[in-house]
CHARMM internal coordinates of N, CA and C (Angstrom, degrees):
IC EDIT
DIST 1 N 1 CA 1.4567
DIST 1 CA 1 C 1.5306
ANGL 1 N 1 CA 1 C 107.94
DIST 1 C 2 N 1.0471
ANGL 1 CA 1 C 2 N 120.83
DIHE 1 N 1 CA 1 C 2 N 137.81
DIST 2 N 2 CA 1.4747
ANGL 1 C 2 N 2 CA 135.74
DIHE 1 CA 1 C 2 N 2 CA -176.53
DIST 2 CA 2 C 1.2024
ANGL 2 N 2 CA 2 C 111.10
DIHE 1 C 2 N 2 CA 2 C -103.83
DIST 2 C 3 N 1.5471
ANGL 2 CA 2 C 3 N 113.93
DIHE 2 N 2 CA 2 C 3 N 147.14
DIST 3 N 3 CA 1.5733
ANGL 2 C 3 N 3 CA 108.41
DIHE 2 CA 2 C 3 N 3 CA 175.56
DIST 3 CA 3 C 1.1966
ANGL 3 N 3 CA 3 C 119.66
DIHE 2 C 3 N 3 CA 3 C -75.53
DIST 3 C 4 N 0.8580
ANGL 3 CA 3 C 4 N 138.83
DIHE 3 N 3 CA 3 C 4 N 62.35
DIST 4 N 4 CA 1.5965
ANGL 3 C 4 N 4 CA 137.13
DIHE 3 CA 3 C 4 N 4 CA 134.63
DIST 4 CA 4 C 1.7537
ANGL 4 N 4 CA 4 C 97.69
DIHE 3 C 4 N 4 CA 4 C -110.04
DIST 4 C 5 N 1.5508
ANGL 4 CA 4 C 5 N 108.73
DIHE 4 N 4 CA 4 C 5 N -38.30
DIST 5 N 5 CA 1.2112
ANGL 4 C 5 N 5 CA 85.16
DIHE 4 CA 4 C 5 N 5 CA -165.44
DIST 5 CA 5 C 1.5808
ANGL 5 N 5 CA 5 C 101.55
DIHE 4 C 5 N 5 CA 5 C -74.34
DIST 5 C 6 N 1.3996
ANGL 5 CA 5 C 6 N 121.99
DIHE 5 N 5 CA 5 C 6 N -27.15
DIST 6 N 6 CA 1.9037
ANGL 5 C 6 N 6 CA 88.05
DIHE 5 CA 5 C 6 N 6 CA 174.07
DIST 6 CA 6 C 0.8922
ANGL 6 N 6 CA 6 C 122.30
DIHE 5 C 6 N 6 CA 6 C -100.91
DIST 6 C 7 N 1.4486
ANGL 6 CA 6 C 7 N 124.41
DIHE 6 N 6 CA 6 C 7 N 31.49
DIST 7 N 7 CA 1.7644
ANGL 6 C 7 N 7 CA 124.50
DIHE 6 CA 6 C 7 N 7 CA 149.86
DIST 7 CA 7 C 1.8271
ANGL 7 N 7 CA 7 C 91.71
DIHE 6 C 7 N 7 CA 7 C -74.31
DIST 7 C 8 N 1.3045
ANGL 7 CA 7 C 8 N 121.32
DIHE 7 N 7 CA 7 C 8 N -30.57
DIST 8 N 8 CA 1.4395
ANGL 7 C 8 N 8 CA 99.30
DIHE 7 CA 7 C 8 N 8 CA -159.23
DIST 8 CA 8 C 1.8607
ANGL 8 N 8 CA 8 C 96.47
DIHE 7 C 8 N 8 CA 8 C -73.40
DIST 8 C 9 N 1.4412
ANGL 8 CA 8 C 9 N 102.63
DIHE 8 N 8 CA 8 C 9 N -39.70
DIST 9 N 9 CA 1.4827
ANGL 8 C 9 N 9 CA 105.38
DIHE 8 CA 8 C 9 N 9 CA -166.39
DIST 9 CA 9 C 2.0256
ANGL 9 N 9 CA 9 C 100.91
DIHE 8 C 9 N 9 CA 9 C -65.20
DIST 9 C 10 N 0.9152
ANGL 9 CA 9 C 10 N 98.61
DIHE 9 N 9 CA 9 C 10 N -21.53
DIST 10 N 10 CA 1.7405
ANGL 9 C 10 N 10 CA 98.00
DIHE 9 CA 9 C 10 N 10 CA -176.29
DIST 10 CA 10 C 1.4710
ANGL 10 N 10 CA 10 C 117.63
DIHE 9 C 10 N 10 CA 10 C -89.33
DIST 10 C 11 N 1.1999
ANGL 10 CA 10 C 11 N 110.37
DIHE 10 N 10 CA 10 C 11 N -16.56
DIST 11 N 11 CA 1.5971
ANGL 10 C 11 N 11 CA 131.18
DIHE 10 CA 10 C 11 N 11 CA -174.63
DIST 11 CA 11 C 2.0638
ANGL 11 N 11 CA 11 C 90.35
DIHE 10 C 11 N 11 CA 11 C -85.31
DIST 11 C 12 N 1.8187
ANGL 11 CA 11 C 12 N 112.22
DIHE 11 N 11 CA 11 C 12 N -64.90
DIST 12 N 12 CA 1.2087
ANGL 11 C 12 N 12 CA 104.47
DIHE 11 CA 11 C 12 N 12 CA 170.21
DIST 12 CA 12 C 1.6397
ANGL 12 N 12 CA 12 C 149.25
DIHE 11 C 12 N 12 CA 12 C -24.33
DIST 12 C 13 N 1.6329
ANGL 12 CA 12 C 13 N 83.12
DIHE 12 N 12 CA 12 C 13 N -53.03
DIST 13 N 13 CA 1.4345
ANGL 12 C 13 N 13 CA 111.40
DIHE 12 CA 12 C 13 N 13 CA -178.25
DIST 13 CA 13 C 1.8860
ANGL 13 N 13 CA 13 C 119.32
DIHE 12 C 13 N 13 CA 13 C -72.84
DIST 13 C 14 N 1.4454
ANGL 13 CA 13 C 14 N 95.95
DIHE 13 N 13 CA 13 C 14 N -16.91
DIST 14 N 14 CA 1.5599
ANGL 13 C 14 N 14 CA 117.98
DIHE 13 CA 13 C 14 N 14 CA -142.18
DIST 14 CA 14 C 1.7849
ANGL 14 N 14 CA 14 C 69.74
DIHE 13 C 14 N 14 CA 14 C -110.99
DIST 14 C 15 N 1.2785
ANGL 14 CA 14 C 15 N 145.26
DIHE 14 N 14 CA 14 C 15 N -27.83
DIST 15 N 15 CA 1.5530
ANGL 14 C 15 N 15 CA 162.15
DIHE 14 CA 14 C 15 N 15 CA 167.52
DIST 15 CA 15 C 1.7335
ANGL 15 N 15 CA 15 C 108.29
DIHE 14 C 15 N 15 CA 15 C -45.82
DIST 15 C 16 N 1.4186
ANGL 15 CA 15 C 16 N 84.64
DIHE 15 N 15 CA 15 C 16 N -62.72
DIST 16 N 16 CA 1.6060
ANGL 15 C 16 N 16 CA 116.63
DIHE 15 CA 15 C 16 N 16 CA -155.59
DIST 16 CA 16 C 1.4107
ANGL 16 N 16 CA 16 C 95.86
DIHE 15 C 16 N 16 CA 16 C -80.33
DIST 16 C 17 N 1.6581
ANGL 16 CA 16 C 17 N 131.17
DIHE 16 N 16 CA 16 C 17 N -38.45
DIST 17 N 17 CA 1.6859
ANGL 16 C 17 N 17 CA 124.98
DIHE 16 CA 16 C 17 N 17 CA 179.52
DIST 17 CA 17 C 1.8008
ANGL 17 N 17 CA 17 C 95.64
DIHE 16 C 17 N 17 CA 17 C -65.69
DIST 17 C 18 N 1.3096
ANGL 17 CA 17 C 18 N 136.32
DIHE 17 N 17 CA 17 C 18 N -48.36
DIST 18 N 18 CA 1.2732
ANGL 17 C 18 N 18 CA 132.95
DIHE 17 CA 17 C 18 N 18 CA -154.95
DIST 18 CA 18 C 1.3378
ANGL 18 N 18 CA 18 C 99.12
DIHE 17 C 18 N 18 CA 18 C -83.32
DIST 18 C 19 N 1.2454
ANGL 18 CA 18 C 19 N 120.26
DIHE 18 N 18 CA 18 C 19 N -15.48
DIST 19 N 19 CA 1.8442
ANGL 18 C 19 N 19 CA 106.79
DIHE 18 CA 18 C 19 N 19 CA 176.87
DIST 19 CA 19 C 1.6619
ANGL 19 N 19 CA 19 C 91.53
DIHE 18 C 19 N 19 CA 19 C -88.22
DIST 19 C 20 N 1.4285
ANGL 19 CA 19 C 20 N 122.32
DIHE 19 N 19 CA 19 C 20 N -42.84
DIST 20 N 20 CA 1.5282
ANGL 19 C 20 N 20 CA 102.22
DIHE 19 CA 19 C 20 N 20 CA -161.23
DIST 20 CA 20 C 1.8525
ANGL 20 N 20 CA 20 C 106.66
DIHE 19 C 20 N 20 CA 20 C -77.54
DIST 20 C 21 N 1.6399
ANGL 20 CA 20 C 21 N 96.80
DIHE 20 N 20 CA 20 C 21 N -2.19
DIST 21 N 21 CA 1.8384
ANGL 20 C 21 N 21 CA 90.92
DIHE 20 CA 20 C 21 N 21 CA 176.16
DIST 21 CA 21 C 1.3520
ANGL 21 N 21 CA 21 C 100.83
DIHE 20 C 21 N 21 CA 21 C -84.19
DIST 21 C 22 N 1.3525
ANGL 21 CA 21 C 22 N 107.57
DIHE 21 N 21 CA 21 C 22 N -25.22
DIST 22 N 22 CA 2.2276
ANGL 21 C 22 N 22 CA 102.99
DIHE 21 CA 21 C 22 N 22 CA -166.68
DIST 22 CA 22 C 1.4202
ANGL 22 N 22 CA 22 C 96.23
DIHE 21 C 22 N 22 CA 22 C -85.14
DIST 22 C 23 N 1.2921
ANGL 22 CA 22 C 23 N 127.47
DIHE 22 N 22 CA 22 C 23 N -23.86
DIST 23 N 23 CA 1.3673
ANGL 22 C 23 N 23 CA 116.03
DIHE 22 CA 22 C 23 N 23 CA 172.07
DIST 23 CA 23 C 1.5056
ANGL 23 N 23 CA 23 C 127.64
DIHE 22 C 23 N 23 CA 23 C -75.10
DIST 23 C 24 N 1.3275
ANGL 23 CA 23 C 24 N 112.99
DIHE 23 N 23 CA 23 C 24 N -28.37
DIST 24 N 24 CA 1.3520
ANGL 23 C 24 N 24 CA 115.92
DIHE 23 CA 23 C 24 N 24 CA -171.59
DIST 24 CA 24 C 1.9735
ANGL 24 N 24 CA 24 C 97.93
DIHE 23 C 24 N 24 CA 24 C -90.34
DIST 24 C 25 N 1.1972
ANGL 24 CA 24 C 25 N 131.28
DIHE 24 N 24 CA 24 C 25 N -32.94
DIST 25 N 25 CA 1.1357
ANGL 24 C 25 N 25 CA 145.09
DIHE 24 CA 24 C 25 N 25 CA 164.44
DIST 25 CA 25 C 1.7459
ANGL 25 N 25 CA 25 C 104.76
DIHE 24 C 25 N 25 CA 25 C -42.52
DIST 25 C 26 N 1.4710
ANGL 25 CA 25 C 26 N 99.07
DIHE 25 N 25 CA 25 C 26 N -49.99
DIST 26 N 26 CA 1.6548
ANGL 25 C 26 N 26 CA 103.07
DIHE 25 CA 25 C 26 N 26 CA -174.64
DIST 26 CA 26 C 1.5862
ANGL 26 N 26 CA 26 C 116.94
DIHE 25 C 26 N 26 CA 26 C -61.18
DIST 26 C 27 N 1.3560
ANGL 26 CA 26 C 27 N 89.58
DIHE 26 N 26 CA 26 C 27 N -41.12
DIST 27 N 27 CA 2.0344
ANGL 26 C 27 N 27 CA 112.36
DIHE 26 CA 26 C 27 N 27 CA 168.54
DIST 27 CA 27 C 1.1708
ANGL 27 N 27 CA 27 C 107.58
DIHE 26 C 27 N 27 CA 27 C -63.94
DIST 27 C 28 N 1.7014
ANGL 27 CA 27 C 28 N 137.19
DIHE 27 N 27 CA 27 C 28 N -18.37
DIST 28 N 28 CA 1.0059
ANGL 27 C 28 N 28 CA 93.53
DIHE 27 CA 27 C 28 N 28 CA -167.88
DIST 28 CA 28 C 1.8788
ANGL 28 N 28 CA 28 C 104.54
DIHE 27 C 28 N 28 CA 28 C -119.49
DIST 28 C 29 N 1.4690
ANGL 28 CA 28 C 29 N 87.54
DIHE 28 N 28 CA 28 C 29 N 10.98
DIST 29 N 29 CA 1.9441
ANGL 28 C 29 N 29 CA 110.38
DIHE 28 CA 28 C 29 N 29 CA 169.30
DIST 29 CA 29 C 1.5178
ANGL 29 N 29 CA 29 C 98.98
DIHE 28 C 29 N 29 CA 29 C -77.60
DIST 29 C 30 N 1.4017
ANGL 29 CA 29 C 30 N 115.89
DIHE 29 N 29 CA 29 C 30 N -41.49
DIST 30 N 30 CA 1.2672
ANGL 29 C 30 N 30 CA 103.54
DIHE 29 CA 29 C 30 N 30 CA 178.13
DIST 30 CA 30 C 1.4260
ANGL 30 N 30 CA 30 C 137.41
DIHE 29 C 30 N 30 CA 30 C -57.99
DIST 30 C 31 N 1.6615
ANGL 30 CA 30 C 31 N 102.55
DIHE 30 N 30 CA 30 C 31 N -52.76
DIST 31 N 31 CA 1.3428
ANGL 30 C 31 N 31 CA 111.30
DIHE 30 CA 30 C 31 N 31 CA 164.77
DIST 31 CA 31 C 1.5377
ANGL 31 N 31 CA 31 C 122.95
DIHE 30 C 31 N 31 CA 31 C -32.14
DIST 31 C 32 N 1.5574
ANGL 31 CA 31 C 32 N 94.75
DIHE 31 N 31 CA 31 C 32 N -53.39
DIST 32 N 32 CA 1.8261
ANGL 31 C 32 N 32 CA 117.98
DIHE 31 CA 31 C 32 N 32 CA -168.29
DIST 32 CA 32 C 1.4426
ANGL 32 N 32 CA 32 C 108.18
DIHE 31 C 32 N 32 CA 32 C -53.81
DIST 32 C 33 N 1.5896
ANGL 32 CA 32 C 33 N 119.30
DIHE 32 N 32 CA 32 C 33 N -16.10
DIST 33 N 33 CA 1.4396
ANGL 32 C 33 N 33 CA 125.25
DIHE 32 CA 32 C 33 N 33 CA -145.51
DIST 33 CA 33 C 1.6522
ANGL 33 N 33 CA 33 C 82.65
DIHE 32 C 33 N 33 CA 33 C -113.39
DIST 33 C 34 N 1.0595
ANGL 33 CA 33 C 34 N 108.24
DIHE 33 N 33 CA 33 C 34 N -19.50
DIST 34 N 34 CA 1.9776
ANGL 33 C 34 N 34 CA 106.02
DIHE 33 CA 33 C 34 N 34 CA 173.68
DIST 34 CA 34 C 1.5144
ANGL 34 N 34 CA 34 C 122.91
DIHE 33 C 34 N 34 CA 34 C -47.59
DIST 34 C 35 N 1.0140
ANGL 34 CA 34 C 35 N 95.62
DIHE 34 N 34 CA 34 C 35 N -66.51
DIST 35 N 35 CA 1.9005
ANGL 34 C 35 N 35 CA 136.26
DIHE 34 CA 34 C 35 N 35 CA -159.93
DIST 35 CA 35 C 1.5641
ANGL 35 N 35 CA 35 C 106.26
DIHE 34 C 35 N 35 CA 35 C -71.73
DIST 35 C 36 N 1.5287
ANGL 35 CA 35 C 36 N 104.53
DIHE 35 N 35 CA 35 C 36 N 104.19
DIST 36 N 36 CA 1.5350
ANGL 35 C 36 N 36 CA 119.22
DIHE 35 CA 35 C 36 N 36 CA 179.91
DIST 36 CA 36 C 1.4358
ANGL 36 N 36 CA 36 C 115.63
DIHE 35 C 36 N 36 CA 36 C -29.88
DIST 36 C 37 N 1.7294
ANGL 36 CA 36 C 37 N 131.25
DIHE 36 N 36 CA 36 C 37 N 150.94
DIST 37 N 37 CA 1.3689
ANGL 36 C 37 N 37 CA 111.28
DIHE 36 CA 36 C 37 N 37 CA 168.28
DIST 37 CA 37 C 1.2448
ANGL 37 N 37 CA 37 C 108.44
DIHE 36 C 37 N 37 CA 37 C -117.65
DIST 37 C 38 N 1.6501
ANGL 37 CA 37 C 38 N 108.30
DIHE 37 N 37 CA 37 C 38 N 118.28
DIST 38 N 38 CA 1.9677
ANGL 37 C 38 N 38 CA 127.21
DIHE 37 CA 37 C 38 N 38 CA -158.92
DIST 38 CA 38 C 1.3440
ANGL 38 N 38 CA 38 C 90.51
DIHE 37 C 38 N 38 CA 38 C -76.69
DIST 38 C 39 N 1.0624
ANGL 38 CA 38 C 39 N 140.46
DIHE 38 N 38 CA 38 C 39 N -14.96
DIST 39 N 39 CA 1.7124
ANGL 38 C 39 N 39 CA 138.13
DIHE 38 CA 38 C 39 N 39 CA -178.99
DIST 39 CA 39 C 1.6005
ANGL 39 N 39 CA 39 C 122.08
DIHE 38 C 39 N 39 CA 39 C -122.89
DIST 39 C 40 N 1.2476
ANGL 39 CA 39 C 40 N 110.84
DIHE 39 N 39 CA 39 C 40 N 137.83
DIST 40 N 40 CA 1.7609
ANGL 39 C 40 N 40 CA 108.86
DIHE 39 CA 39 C 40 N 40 CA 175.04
DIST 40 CA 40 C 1.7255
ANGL 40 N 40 CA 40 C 111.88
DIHE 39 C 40 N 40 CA 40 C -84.65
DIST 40 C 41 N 0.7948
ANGL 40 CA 40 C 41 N 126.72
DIHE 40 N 40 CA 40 C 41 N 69.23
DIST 41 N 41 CA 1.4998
ANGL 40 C 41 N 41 CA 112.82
DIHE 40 CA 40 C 41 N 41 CA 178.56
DIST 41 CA 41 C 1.1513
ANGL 41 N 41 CA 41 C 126.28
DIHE 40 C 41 N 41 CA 41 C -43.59
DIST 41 C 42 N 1.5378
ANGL 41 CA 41 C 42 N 142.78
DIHE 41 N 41 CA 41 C 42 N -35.72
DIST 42 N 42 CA 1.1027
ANGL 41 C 42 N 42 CA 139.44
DIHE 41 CA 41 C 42 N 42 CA -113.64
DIST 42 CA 42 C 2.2002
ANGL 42 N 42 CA 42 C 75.30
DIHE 41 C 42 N 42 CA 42 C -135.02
DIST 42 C 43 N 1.2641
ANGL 42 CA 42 C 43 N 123.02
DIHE 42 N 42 CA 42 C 43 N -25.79
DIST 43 N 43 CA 1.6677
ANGL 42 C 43 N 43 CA 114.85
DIHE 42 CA 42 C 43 N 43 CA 134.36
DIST 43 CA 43 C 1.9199
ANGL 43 N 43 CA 43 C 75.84
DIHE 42 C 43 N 43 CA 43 C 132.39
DIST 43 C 44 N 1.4641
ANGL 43 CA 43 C 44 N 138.96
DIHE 43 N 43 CA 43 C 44 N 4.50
DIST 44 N 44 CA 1.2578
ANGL 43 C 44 N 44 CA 114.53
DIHE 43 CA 43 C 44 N 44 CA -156.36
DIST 44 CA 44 C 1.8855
ANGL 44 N 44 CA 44 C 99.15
DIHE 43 C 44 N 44 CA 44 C -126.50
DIST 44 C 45 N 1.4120
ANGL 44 CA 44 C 45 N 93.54
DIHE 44 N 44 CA 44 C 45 N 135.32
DIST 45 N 45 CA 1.4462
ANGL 44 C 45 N 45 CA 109.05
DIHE 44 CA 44 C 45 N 45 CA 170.72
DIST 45 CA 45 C 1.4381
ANGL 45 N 45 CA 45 C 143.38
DIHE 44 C 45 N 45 CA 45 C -56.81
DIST 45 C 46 N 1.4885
ANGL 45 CA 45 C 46 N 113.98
DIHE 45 N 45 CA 45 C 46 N 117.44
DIST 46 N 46 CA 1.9212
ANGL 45 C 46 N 46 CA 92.94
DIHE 45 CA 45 C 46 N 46 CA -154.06
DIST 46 CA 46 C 1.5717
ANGL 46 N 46 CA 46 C 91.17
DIHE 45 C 46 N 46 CA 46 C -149.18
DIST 46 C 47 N 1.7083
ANGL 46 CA 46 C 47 N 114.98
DIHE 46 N 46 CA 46 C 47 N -17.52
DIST 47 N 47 CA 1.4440
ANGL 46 C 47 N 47 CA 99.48
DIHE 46 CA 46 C 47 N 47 CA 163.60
DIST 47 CA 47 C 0.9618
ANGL 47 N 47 CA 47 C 145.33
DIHE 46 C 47 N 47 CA 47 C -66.58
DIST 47 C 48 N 1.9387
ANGL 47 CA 47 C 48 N 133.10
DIHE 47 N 47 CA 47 C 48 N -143.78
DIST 48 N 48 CA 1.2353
ANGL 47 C 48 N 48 CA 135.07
DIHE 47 CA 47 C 48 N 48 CA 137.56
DIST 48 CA 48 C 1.6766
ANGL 48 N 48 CA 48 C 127.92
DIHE 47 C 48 N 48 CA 48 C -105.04
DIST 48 C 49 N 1.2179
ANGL 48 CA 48 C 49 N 122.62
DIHE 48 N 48 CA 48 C 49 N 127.69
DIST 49 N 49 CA 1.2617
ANGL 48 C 49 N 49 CA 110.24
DIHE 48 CA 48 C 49 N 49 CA -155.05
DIST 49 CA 49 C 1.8001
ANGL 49 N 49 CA 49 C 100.16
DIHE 48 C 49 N 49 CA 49 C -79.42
DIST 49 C 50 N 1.4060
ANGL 49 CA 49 C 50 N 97.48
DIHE 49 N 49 CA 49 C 50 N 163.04
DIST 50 N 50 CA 1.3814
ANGL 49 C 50 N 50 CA 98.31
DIHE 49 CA 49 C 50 N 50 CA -170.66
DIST 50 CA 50 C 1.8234
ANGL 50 N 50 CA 50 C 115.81
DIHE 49 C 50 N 50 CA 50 C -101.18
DIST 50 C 51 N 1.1454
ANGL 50 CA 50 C 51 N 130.18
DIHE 50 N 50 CA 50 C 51 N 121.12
DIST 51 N 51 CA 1.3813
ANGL 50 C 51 N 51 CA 109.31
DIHE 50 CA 50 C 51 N 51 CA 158.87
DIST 51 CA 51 C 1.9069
ANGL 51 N 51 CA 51 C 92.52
DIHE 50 C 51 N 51 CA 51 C 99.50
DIST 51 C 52 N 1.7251
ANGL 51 CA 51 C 52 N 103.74
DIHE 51 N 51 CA 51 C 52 N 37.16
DIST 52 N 52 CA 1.5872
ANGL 51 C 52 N 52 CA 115.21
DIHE 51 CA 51 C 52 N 52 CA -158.59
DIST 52 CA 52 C 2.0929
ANGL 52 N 52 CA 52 C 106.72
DIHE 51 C 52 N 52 CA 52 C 19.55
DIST 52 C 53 N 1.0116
ANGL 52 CA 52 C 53 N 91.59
DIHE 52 N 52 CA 52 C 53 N 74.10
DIST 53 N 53 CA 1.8128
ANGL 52 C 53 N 53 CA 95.73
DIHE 52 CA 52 C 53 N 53 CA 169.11
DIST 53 CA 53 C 1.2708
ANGL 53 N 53 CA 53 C 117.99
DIHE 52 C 53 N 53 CA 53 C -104.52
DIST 53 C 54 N 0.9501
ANGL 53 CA 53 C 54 N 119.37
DIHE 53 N 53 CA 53 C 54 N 140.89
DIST 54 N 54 CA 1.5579
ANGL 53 C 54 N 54 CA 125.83
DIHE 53 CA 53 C 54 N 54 CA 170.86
DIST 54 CA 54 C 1.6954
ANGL 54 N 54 CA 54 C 122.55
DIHE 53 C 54 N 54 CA 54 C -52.12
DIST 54 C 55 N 0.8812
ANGL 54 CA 54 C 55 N 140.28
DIHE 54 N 54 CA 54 C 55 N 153.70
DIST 55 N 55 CA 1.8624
ANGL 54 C 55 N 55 CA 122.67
DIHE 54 CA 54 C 55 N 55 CA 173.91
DIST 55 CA 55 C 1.1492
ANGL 55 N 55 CA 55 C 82.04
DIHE 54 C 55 N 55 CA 55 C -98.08
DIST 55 C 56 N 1.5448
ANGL 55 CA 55 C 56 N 113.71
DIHE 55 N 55 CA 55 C 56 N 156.11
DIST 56 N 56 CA 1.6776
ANGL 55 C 56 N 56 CA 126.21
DIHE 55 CA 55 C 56 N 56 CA 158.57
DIST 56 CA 56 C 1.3787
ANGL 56 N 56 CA 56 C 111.70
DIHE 55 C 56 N 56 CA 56 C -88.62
DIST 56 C 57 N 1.4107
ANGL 56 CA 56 C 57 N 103.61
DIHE 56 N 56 CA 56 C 57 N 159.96
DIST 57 N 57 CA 1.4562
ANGL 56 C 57 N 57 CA 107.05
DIHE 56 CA 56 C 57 N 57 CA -169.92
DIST 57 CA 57 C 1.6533
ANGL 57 N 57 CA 57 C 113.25
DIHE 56 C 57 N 57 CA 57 C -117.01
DIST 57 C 58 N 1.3224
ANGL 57 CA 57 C 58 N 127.88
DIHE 57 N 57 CA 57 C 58 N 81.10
DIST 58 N 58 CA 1.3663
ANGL 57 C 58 N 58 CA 110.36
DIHE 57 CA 57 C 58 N 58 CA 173.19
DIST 58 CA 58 C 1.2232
ANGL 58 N 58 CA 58 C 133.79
DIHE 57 C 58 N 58 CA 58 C -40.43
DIST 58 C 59 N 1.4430
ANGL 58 CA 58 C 59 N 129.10
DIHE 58 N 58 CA 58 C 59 N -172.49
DIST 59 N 59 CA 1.1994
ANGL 58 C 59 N 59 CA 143.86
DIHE 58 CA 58 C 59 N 59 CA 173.28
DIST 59 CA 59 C 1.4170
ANGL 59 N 59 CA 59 C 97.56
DIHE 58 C 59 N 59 CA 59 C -69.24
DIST 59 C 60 N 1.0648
ANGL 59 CA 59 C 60 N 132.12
DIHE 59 N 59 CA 59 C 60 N -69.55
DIST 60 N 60 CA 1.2767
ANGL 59 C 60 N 60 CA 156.70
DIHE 59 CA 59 C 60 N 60 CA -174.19
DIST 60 CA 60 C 1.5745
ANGL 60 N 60 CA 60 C 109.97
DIHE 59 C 60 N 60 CA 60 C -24.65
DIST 60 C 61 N 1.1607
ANGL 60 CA 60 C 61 N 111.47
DIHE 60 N 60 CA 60 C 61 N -41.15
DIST 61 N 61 CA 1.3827
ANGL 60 C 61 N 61 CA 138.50
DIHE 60 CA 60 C 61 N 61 CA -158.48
DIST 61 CA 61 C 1.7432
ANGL 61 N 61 CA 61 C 124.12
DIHE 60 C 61 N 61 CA 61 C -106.28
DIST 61 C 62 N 1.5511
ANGL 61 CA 61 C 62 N 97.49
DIHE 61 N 61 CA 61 C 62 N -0.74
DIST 62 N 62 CA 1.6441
ANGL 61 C 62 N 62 CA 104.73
DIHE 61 CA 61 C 62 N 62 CA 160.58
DIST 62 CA 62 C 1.4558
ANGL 62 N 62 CA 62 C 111.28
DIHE 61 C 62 N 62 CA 62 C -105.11
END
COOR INIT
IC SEED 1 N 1 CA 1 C
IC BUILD
């Protein structure tokens, strides 16, 4: 085998690791995109309160 041909076979292979990393990466955004989010981070009110409660109002949030 000559070097071109295993730049081609190493270039292939070197193909084939970055599709099976962007694929398994894609699986694992998906999963992540399942799973309820128990907290508001971003500070703003959009549920239903539980147990008739009031929401609190940060600073953040006037």
């Amino acid at each position: 085998m000559d070097r071109r041909e295993r730049n081609h076979k190493n270039n292939r292979l070197h193909s084939n690791m970055k599709i099976h990393r962007i694929k398994n990466i894609a699986a694992t955004l998906r999963k992540m995109n399942q799973a309820e989010i128990s907290s508001d981070i971003l500070g703003s009110y959009t549920g239903t309160p539980q147990d008739h409660e009031k929401p609190e109002q940060d600073a953040d949030d006037l």
